[in-house]
BAZATOR-124743 format. One line per 2 residues: for each residue x, y, z of N, C-alpha, C, O, CB. Coordinates in steps of 0.02 Angstrom, whole numbers, plus 32768, in hexadecimal, padded with zeros to 4 digits. Glycine has a CB too. Layout:
% BAZATOR-124743
X:Y:Z:X:Y:Z:X:Y:Z:X:Y:Z:X:Y:Z  ... $
% end
This chain:
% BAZATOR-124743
1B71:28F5:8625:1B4A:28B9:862A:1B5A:2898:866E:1B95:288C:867D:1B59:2888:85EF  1B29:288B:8695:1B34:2861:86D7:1B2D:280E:86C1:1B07:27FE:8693:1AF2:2878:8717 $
1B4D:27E7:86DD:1B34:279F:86DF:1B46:2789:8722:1B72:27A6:8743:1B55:276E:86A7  1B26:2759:8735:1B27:272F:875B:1B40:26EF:874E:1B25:26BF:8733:1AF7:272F:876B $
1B96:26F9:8772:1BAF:26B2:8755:1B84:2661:8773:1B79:2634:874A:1C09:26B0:8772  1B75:265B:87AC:1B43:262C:87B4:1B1D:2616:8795:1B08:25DE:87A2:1B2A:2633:87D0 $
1AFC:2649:874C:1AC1:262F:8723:1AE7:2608:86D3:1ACC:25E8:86A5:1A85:267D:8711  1B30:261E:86DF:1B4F:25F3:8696:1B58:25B8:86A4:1B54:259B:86DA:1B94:2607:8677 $
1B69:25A1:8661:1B67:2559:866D:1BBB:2542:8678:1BE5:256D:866A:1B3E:252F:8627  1BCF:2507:868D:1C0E:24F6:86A1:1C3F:2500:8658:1C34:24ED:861F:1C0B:24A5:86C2 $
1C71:2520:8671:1C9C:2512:8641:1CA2:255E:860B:1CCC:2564:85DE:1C7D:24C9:861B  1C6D:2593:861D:1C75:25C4:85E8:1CA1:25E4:85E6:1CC3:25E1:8619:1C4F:25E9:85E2 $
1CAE:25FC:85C9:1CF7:263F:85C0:1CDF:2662:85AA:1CBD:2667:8576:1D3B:263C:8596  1CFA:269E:85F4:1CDB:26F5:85FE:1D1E:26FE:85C4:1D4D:26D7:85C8:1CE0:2730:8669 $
1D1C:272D:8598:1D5E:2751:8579:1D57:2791:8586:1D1C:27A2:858B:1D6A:274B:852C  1D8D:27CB:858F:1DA6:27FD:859F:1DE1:2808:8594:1E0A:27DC:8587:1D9E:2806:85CD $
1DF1:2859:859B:1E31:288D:85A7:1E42:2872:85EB:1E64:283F:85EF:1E20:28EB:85A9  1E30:288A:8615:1E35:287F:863B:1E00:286C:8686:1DC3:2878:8689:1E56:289F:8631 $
1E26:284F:86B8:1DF1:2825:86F4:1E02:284A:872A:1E3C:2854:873C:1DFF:27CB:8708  1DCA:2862:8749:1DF3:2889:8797:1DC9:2865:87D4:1D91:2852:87C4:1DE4:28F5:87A0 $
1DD7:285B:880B:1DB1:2821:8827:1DA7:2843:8863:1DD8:2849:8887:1DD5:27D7:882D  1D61:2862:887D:1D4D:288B:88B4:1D32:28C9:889F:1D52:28FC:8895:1D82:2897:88E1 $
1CF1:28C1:8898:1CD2:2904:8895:1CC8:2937:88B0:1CA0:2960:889A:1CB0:2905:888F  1CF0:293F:88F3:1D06:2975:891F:1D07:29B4:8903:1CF6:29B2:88C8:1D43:296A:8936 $
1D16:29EF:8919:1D0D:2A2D:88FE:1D65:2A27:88D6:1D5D:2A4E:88A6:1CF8:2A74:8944  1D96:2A15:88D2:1DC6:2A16:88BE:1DBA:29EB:8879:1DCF:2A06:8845:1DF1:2A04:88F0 $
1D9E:29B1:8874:1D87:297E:8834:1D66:29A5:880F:1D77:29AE:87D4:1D59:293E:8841  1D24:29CA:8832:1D00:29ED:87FF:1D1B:2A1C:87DF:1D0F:2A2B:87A5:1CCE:2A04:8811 $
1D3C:2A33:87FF:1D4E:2A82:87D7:1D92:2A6E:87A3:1DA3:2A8D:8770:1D6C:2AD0:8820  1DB9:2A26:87C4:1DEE:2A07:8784:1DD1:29FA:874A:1DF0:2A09:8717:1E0F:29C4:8791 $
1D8C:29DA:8747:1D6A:29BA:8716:1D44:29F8:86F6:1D3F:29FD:86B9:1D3D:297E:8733  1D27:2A28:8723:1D0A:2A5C:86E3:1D36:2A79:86C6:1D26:2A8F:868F:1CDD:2A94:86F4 $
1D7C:2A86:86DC:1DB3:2AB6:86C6:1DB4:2A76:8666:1D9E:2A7C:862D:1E19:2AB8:8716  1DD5:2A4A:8688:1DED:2A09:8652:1DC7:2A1B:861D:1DE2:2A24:85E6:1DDB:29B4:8668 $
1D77:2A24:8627:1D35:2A01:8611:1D35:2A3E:85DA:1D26:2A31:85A0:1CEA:29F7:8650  1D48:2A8C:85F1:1D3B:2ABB:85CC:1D83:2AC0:8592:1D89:2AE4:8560:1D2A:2AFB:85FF $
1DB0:2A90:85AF:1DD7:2AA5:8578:1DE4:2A60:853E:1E1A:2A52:8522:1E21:2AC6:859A  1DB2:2A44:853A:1DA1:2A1E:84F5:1DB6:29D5:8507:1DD3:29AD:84E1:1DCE:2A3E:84AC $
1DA3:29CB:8546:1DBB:2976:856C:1D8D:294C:857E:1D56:2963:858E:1DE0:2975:85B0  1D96:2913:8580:1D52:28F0:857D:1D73:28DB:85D6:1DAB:28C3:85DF:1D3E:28A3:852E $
1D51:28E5:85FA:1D51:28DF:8638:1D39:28C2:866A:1D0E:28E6:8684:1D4D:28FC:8642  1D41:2889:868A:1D21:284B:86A8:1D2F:2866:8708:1D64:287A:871F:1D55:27EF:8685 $
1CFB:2860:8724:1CF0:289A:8763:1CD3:2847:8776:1C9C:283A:875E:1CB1:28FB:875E  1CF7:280B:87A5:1CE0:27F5:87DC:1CCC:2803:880F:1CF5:2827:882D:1CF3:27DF:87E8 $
1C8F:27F3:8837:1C90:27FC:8871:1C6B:27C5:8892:1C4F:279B:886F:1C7C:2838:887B  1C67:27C0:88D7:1C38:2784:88FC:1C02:2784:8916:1BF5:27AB:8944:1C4D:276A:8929 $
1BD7:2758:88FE:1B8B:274E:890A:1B4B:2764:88D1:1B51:2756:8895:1B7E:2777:894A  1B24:277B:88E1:1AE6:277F:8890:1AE8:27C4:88A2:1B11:27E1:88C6:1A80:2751:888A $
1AB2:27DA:8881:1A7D:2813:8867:1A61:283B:88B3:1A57:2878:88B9:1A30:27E7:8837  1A59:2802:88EA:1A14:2813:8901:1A47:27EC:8943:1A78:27C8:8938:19BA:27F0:88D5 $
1A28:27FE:898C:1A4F:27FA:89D0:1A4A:27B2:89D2:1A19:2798:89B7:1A2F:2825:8A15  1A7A:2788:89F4:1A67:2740:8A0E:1A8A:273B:8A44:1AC5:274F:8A44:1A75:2703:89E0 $
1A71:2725:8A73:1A97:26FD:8AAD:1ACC:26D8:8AA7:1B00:26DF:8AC7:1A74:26D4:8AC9  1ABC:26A1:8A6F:1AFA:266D:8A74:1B2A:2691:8A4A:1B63:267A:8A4A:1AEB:261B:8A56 $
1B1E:26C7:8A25:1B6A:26EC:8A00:1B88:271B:8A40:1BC4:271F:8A4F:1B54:272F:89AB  1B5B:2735:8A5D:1B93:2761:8AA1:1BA1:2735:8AC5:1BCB:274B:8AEC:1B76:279E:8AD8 $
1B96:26FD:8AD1:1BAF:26BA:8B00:1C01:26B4:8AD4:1C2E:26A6:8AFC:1B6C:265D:8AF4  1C18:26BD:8A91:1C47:26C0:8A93:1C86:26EE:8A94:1CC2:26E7:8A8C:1C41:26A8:8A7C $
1C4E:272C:8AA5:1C8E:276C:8AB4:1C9B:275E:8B0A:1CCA:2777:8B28:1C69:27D7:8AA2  1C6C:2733:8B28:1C7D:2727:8B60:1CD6:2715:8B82:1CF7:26E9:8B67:1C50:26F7:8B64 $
1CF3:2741:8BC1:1D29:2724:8BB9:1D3C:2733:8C16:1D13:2750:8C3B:1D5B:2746:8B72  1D7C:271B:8C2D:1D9A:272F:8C70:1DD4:274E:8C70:1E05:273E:8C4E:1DA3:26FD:8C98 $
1DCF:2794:8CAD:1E16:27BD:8C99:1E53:279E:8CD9:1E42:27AC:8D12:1E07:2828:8CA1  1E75:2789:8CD5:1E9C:276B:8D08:1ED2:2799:8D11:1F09:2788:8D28:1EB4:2724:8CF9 $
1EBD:27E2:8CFB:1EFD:2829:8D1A:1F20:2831:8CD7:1F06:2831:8C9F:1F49:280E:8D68  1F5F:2838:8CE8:1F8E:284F:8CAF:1FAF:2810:8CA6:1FDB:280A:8C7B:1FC4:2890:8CBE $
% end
């Protein structure tokens, strides 16, 4: 099931096994592993469904070296 936390209302409680936060290729493959072995599995990630400007405005960032 996908949701879009933006469309709940204030105050709901997601419940789960477990929460992994970044849907990166490392999140996904934690959460399908979890998912197949009988876990209820909460997969955050940032922004909607569909591309927006103002959500990559906040992966925006500056590298100042090491």
């Amino acid at each position: 099931m996908h949701i879009d936390a933006r469309e709940l209302n204030n105050n709901t409680i997601i419940e789960g096994d477990l929460c992994i936060v970044g849907a990166g290729a490392a999140g996904i493959s934690m959460a399908l592993d979890w998912n197949n072995n009988g876990k209820k599995v909460i997969l955050l990630e940032g922004g909607g469904f569909e591309y927006d400007d103002e959500v990559q405005d906040l992966y925006s960032g500056k590298s100042t070296g090491q």
